[in-house]
C-alpha positions, 0 to 999 in steps of 0.5 A: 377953048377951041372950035373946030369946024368941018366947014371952013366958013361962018366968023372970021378970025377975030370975031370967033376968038371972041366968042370963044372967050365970051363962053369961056367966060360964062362957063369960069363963072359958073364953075364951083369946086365942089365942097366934097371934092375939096374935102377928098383932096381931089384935082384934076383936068376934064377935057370935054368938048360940046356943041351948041344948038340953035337956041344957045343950049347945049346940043351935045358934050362929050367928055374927051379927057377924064379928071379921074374922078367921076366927081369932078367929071359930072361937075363939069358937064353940069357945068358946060350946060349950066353955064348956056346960053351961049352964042352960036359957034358952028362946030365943037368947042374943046374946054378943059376945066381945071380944078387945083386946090390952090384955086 
C-alpha cells in the first residue's frame, strides 16, 4: 500500500505507515477468490488506487493495473469499497490485490 500525497503535511511517517497497514488489512480480510474464477483458472494482479472521503467511504477508485480479467478486476473494486470504513488518509492509496490459485 502506497499513499501519495500533493501536499506534504498531515501524519508523520510512522503513524501513516500504520495506517496504511491497518487498511491494508481491512481490505485482505474482506477479499474472496471468487468461486468462478477459480473454476476458470484465472490469476492475476489488480492494481487500483482510491481515495477516502471524510466520512471513511470510498470517495474515488480507479483501476491503474488491470488483472486481464474483468472478473477479478470488479472483485476488487467491490472489494476496496466494501472493506470501508477506513481511517482518513489524505491523498491516493495504491493497492494491488493479488489472486493466485495457490492462495
Amino acid at each position: 500500500v502506497v499513499a501519495g500525497r500533493a501536499d506534504g503535511t498531515g501524519h508523520g511517517a510512522a503513524s501513516l505507515r500504520d495506517l496504511l497497514r491497518v487498511i491494508q488489512q481491512r481490505i485482505e480480510q474482506v477479499k474472496v477468490y471468487p468461486d468462478a474464477a477459480r473454476r476458470e483458472g484465472l490469476e492475476g494482479t489488480v492494481d487500483l488506487r482510491f481515495r477516502i472521503a471524510k466520512d471513511g467511504s470510498v470517495e474515488a477508485l480507479e483501476i491503474l493495473r488491470s488483472s486481464g480479467h474483468s472478473l477479478l478486476d470488479q472483485v476488487s473494486t467491490d472489494t476496496v469499497r466494501r472493506a470501508g470504513p477506513y481511517p482518513l488518509v489524505p491523498g491516493w492509496i495504491r493497492v494491488p490485490l493479488a489472486y493466485r490459485l495457490s492462495q
